[in-house]
Rosetta silent file (secondary structure, phi, psi, omega in degrees, C-alpha in Angstrom):
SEQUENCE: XXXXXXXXXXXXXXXXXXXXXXXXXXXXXXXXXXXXXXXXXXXXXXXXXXXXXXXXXXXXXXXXXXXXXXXXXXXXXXXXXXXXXXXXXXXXXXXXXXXXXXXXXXXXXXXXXXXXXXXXXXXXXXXXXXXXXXXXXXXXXXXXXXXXXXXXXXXXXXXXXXXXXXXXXXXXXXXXXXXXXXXXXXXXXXXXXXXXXXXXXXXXXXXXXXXXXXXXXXXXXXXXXXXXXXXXXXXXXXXXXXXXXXXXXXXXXXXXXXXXXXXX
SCORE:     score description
SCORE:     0.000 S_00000001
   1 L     0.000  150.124 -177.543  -18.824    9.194   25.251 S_00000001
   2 L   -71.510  164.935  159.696  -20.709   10.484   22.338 S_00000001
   3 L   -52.781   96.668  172.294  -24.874   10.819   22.228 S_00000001
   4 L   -17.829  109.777  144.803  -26.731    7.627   21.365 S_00000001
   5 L   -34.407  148.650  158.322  -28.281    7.808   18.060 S_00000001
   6 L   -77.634  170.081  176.989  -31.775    7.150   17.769 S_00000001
   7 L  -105.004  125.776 -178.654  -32.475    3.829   15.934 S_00000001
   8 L  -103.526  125.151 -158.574  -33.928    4.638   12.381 S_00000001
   9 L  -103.472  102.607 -169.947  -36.088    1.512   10.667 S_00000001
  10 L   -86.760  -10.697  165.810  -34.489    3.032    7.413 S_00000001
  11 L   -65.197  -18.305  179.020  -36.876    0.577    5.741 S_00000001
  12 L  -107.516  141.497 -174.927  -40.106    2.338    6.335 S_00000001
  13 L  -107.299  136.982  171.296  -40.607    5.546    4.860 S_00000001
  14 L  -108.495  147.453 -169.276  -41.483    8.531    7.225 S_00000001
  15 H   -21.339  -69.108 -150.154  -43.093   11.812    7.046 S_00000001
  16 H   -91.376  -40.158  136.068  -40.813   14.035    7.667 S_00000001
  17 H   -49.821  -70.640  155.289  -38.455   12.353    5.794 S_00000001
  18 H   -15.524  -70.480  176.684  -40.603   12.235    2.746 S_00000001
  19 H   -59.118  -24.745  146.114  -41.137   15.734    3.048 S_00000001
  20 H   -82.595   -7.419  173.927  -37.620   16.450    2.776 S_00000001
  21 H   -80.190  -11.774  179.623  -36.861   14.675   -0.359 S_00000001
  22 H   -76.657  -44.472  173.354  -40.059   17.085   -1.682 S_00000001
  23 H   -52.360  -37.127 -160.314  -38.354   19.629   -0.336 S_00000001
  24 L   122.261  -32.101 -162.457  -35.003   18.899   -1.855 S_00000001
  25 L   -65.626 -167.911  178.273  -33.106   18.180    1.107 S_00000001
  26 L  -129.838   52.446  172.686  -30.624   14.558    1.253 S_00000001
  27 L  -126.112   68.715  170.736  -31.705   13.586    5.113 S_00000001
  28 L  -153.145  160.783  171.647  -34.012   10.662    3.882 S_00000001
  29 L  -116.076 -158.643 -165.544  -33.461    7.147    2.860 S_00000001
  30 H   -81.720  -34.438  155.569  -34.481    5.135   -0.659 S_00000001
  31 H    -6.108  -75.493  142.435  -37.682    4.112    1.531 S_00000001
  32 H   -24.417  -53.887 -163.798  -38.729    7.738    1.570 S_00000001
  33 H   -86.012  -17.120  165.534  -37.583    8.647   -1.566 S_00000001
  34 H   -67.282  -63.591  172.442  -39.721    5.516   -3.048 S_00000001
  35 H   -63.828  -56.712  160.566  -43.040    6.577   -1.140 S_00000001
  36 H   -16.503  -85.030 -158.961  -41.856   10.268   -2.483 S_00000001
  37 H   -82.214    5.855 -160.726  -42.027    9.510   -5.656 S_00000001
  38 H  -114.965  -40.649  150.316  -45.025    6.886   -6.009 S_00000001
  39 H   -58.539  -42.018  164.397  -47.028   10.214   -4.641 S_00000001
  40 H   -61.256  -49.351  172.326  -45.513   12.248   -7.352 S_00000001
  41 L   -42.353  -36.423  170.945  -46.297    9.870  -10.129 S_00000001
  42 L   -77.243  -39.860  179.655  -49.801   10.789   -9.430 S_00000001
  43 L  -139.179   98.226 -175.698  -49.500   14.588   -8.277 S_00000001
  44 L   -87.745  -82.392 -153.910  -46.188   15.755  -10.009 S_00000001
  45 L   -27.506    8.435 -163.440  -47.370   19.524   -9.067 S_00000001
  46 L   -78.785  -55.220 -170.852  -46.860   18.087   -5.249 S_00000001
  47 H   -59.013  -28.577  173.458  -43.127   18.640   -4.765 S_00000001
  48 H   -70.965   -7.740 -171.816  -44.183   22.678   -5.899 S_00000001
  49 H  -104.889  -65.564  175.465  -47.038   22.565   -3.095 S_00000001
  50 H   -16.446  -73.573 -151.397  -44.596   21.187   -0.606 S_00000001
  51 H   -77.124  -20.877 -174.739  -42.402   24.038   -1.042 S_00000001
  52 H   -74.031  -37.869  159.421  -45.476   26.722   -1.627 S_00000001
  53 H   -52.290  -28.609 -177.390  -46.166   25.286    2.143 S_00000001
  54 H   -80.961  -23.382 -157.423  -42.719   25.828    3.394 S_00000001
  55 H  -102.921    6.304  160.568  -42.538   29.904    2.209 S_00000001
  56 H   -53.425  -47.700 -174.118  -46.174   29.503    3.909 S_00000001
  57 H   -86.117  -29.081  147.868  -44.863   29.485    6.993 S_00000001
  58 H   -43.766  -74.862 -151.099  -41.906   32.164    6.293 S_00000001
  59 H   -62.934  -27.935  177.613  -44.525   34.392    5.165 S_00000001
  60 H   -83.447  -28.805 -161.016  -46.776   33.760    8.305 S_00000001
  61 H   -84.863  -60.314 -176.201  -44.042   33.715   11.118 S_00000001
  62 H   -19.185  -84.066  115.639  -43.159   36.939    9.465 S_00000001
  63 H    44.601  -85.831 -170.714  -46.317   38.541    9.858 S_00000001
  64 H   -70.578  -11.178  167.782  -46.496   37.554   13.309 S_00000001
  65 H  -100.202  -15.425 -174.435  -43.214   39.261   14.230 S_00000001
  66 H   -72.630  -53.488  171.161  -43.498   41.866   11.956 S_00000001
  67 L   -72.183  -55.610 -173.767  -47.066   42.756   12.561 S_00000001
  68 L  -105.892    4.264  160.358  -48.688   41.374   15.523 S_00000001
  69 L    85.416   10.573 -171.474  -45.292   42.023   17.389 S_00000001
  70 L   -45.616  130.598 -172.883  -45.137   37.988   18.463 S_00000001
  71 L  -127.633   -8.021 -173.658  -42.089   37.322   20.274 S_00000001
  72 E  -135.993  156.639  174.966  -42.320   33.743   21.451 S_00000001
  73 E  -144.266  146.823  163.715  -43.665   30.532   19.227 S_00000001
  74 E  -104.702  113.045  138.787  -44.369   26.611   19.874 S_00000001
  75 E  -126.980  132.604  179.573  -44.238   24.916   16.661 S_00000001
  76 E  -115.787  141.021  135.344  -44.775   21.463   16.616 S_00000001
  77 L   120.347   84.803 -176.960  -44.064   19.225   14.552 S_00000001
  78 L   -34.346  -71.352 -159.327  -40.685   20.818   13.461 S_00000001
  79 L    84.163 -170.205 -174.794  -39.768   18.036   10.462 S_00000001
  80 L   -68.633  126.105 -145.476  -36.574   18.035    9.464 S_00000001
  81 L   -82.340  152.659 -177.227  -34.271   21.501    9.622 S_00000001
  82 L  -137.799 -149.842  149.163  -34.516   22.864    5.830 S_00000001
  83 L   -75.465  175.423  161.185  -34.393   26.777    5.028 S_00000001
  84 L    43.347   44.787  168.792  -36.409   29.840    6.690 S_00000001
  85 L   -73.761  173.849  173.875  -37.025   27.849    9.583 S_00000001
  86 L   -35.372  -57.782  148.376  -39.132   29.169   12.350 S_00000001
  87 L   -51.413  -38.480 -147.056  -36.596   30.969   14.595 S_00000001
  88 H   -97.142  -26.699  157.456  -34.209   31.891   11.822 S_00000001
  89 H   -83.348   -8.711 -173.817  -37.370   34.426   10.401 S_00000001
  90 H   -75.562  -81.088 -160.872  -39.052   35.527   13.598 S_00000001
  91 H   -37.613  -30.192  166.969  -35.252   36.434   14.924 S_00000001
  92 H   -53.376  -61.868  151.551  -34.576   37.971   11.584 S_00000001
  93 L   -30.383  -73.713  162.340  -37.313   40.440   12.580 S_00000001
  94 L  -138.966  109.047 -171.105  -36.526   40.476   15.942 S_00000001
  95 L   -35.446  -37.670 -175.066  -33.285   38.816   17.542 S_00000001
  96 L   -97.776   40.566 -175.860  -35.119   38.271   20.646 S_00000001
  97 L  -100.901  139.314 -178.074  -37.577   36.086   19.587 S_00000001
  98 E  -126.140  138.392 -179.206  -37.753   32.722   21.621 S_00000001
  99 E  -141.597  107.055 -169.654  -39.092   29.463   20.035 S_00000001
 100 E   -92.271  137.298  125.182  -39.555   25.732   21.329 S_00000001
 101 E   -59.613  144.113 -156.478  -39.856   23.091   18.846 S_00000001
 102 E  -146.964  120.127  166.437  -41.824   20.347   19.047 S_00000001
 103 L  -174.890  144.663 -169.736  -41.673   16.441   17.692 S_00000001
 104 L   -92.842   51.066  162.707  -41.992   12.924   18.591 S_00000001
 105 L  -125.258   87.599 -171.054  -39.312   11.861   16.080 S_00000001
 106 H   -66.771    0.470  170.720  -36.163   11.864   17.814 S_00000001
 107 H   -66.724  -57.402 -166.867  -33.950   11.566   14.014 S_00000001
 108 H   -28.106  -62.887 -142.996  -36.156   15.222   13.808 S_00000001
 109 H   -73.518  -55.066 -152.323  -34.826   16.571   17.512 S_00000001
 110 H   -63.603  -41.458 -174.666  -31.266   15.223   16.965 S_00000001
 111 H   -78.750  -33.200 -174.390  -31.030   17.509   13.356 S_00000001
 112 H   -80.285  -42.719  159.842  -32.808   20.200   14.851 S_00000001
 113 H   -16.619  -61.783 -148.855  -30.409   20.113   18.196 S_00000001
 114 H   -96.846  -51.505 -159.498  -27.270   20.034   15.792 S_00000001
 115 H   -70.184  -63.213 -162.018  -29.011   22.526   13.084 S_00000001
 116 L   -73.737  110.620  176.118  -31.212   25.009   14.577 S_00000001
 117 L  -140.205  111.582  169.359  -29.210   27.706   16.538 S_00000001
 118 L   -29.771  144.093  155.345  -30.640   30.715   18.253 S_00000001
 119 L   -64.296  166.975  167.003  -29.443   34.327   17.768 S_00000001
 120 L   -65.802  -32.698  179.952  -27.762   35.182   21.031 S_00000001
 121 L   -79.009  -28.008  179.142  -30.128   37.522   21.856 S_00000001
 122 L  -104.805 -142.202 -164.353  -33.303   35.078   21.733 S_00000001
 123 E  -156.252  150.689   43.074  -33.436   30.799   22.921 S_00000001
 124 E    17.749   82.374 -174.491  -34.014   27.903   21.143 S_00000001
 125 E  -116.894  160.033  156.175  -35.703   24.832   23.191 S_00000001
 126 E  -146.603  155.644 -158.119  -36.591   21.529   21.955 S_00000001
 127 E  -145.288  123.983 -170.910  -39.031   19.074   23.221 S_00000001
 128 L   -85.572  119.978  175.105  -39.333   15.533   22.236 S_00000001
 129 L  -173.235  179.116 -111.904  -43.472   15.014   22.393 S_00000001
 130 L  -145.280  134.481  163.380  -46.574   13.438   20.820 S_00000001
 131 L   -87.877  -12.467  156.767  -49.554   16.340   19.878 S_00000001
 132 L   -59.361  -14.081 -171.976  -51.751   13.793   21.224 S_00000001
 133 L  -136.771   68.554 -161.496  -50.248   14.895   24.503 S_00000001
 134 H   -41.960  -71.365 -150.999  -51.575   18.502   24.635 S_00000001
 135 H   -69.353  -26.813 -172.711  -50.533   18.722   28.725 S_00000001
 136 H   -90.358  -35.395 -177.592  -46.887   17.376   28.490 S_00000001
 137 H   -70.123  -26.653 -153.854  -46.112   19.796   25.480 S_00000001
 138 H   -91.966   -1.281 -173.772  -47.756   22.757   27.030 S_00000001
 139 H   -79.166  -64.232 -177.426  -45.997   21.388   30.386 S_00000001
 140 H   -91.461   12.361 -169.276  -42.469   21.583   28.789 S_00000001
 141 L  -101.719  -21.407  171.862  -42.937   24.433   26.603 S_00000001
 142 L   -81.387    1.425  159.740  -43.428   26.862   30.062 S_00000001
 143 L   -96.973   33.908 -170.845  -39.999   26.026   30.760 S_00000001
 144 L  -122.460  -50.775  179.027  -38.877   28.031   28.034 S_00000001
 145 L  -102.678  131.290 -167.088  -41.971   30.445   27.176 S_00000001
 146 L   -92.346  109.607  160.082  -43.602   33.018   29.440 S_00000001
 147 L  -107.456   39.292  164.804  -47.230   32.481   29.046 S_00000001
 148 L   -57.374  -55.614 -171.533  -48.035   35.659   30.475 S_00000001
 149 L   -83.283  144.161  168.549  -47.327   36.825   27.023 S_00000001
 150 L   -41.157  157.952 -152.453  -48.372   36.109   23.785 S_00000001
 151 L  -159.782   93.317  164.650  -47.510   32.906   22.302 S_00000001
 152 E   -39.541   98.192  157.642  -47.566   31.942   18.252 S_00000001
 153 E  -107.320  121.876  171.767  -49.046   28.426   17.785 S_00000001
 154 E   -93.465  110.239  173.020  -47.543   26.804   14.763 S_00000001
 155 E  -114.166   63.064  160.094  -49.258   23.583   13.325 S_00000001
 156 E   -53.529  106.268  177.559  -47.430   23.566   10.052 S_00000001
 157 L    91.857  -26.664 -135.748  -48.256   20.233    8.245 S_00000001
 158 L  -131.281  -49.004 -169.548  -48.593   17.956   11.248 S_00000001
 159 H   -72.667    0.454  136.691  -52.191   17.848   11.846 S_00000001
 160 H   -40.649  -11.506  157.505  -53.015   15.508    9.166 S_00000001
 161 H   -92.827    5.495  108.119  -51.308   12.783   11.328 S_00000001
 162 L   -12.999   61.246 -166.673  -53.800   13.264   13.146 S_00000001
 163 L   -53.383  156.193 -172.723  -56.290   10.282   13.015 S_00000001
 164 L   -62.835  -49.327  173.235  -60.253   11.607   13.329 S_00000001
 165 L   -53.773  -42.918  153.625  -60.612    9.634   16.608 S_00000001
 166 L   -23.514  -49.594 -157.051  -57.911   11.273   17.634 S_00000001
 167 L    30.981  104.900  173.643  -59.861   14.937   17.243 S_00000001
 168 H   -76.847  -35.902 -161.114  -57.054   17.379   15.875 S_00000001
 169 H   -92.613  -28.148  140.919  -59.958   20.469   16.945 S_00000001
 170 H   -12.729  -87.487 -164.033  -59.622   19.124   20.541 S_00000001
 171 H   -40.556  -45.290 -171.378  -56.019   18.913   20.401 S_00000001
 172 H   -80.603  -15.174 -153.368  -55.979   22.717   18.874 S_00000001
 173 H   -96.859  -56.288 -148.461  -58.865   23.974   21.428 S_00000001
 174 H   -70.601  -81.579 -172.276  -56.786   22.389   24.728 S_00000001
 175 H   -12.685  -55.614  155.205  -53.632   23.938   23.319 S_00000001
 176 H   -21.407  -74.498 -167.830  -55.329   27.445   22.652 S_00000001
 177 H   -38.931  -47.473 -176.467  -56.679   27.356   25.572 S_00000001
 178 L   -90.120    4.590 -179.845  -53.532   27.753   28.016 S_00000001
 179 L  -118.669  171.953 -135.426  -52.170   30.730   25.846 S_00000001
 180 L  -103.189 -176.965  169.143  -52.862   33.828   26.569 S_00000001
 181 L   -72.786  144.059 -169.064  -54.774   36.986   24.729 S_00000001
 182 L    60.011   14.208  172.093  -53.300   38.017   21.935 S_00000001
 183 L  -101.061  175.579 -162.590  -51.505   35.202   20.726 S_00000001
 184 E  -125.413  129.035  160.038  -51.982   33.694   17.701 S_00000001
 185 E  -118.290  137.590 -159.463  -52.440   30.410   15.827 S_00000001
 186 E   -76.476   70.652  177.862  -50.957   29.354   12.592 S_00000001
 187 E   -92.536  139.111  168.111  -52.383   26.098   10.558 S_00000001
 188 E  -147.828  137.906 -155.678  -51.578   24.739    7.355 S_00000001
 189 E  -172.424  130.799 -162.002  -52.868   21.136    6.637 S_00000001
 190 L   -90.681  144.373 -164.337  -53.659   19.528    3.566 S_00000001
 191 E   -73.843  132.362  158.661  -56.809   19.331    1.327 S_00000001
 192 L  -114.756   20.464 -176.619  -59.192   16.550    0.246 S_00000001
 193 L  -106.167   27.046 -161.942  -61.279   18.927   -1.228 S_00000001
 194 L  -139.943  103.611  160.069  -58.624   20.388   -3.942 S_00000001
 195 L    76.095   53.459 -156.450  -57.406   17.680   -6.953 S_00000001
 196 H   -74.458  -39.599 -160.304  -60.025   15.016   -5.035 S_00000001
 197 H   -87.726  -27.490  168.238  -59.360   12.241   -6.838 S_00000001
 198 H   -62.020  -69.431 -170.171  -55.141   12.468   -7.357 S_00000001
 199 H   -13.064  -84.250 -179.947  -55.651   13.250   -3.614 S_00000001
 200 H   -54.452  -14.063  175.917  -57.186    9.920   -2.763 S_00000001
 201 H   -79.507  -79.117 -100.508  -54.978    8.068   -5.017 S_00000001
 202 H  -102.814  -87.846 -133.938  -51.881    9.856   -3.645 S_00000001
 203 H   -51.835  -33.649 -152.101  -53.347    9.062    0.491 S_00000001
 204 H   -93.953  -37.070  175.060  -53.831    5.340   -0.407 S_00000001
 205 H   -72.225  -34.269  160.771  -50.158    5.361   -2.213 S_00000001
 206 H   -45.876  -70.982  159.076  -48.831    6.998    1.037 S_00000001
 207 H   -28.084  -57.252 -175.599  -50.560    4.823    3.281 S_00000001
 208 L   -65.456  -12.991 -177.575  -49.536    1.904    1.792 S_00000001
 209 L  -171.201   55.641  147.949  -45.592    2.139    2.931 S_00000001
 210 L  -124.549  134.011  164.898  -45.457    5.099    5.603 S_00000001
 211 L   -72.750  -19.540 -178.228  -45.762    4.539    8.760 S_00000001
 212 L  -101.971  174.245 -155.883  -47.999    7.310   10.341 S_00000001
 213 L  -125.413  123.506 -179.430  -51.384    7.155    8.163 S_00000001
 214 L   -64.882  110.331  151.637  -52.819   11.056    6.017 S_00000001
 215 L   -88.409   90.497  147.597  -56.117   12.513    7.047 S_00000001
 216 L   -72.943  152.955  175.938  -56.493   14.825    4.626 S_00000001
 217 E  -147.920 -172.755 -158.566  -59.293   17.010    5.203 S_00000001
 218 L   -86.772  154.946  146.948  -62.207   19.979    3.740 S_00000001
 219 L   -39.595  -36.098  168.182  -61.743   23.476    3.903 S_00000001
 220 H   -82.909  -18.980 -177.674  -64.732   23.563    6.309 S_00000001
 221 H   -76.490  -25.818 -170.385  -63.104   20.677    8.600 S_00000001
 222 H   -85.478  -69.963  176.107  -59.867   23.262    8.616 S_00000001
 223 H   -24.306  -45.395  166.177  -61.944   26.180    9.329 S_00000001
 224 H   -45.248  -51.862 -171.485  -63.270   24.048   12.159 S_00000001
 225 L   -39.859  -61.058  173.392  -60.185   24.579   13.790 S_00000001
 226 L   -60.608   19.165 -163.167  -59.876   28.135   14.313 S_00000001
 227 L   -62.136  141.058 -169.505  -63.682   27.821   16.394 S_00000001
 228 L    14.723   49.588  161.317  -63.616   30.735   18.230 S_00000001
 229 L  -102.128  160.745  156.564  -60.746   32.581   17.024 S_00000001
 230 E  -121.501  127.551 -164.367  -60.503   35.604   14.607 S_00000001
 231 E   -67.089  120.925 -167.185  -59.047   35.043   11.492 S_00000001
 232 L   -76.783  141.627  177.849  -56.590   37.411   10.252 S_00000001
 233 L   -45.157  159.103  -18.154  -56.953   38.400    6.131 S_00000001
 234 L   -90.787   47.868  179.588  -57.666   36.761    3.608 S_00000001
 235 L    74.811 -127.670  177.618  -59.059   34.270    6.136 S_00000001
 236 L   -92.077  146.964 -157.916  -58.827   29.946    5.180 S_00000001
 237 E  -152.895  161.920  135.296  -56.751   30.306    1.700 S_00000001
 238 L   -64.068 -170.389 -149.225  -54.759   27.842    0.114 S_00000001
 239 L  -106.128  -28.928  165.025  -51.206   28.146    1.379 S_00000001
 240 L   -65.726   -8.802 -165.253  -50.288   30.198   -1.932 S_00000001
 241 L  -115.830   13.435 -178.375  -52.741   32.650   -1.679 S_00000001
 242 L   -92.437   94.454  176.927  -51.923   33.462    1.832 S_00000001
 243 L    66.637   58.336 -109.425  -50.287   36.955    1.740 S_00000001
 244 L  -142.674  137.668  177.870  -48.530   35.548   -1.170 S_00000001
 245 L   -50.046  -46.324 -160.965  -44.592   37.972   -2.218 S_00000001
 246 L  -142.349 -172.800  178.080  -45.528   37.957   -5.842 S_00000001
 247 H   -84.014  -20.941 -166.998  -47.878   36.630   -8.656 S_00000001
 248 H   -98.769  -26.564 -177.832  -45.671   33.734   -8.976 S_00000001
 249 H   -81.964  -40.144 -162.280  -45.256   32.432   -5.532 S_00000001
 250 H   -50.844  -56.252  169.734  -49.510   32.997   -5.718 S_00000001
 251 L   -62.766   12.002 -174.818  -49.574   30.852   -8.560 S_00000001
 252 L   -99.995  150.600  174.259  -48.065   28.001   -7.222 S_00000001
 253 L   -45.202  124.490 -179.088  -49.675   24.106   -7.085 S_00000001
 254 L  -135.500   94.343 -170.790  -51.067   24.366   -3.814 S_00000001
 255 L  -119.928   46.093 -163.488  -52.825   21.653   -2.033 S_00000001
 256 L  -146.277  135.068  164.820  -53.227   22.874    1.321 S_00000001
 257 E  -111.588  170.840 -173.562  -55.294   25.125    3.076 S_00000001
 258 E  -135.730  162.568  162.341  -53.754   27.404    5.456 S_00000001
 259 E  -165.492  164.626 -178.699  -55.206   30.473    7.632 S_00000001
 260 E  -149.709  127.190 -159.196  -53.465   32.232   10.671 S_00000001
 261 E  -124.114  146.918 -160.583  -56.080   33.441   13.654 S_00000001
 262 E  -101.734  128.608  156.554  -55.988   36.131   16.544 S_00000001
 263 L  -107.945  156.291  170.778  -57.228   34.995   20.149 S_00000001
 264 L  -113.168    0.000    0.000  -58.700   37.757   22.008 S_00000001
């Protein structure tokens, strides 16, 4: 017998979905692609911010294999597989790079399962879990990662789904916390201090027919995160201005801030 599909409420539009029709991708339904574009009408530069977030995180996982010599990463909350995923640039760098993914959306884990495939020389895990539930990811992510060693934490995106009661600098502290010296973590998470008022129109259009609910938040609330890390140049950035290839990827509509931090 085949796998069970998960069951997908194709009527409600979801994150991750969203974020691939911004992206470009077709793994969404008109739900998505509705909520998509009812955000755009408000912030057309959005879909160019999306993607100025996605070569955020190529340009950062680089970095960390290129640079800080990082050989293993958690990033949670994968989304949907698109290009220049996580594995496919650390392993570009170095083949022997090992990476667990992390998301409580099992439509995610089933495309990254069938999508995402390890060089031979490094692994590929995936782990269906909640970021709310700091001890079961950091639980199943040691049966993958040696945290002897350094360890990349990636929070691309995802902590913005993150209600305030909730505390996402908790969530990032307990996480931190179990990895070891000299690993590093990686945030990008979107601004309500950049374009404030399309912002609050575009959370409230969101809101209204997604199921998980945006906390955008300030450049000092992001900053908050990194509490007693040290922040690698040019510090909290937008996500274009992070290391940025060229003048043009620099220039792009950016509505995020991003920074990537050293523990010692």
């Amino acid at each position: 017998m085949g796998q069970k599909l998960p069951h997908v409420d194709a009527s409600v539009a979801h994150s991750a979905r969203v974020y691939n029709y911004w992206l470009g991708g077709k793994d969404n339904f008109a739900a998505d692609r509705e909520a998509a574009e009812r955000a755009l009408a408000v912030l057309p530069g959005l879909r160019f911010a999306v993607r100025a977030n996605r070569a955020f995180l190529a340009r950062s996982v680089r970095f960390l294999a290129r640079d800080a010599g990082i050989r293993q990463s958690l990033d949670i909350g994968t989304g949907i597989p698109t290009a220049n995923n996580t594995h496919e640039v650390a392993q570009s760098v170095a083949p022997e790079s090992r990476i667990v993914y992390v998301d409580n959306d099992p439509v995610v884990l089933s495309h990254a399962r069938a999508l995402l495939t390890s060089a031979p020389e490094g692994a590929c895990a995936y782990l269906e879990a909640d970021l709310r539930d700091p001890d079961t990811i950091l639980a199943g992510a040691a049966q993958a990662l040696d945290f002897s060693q350094p360890i990349a934490l990636m929070l691309i995106g995802i902590l913005h789904l993150i209600d305030d009661e909730d505390d996402p600098a908790a969530l990032v502290s307990r996480l931190m916390a179990e990895l070891p010296s000299g690993s590093y973590l990686t945030i990008s998470h979107p601004a309500s201090d950049i374009k404030v008022e399309e912002t609050k129109t575009v959370k409230r259009e969101l809101d209204q027919c997604m199921v998980q609910r945006s906390n955008y938040r300030t450049r000092e609330q992001v900053t908050a995160m990194f509490a007693g890390l040290e922040l690698v140049d040019p510090g909290i950035t937008t996500v274009a201005k992070w290391r940025p290839d060229s003048a043009v990827q620099a220039s792009s509509p950016s509505y995020a801030w991003a920074g990537v931090a050293l523990k010692r």
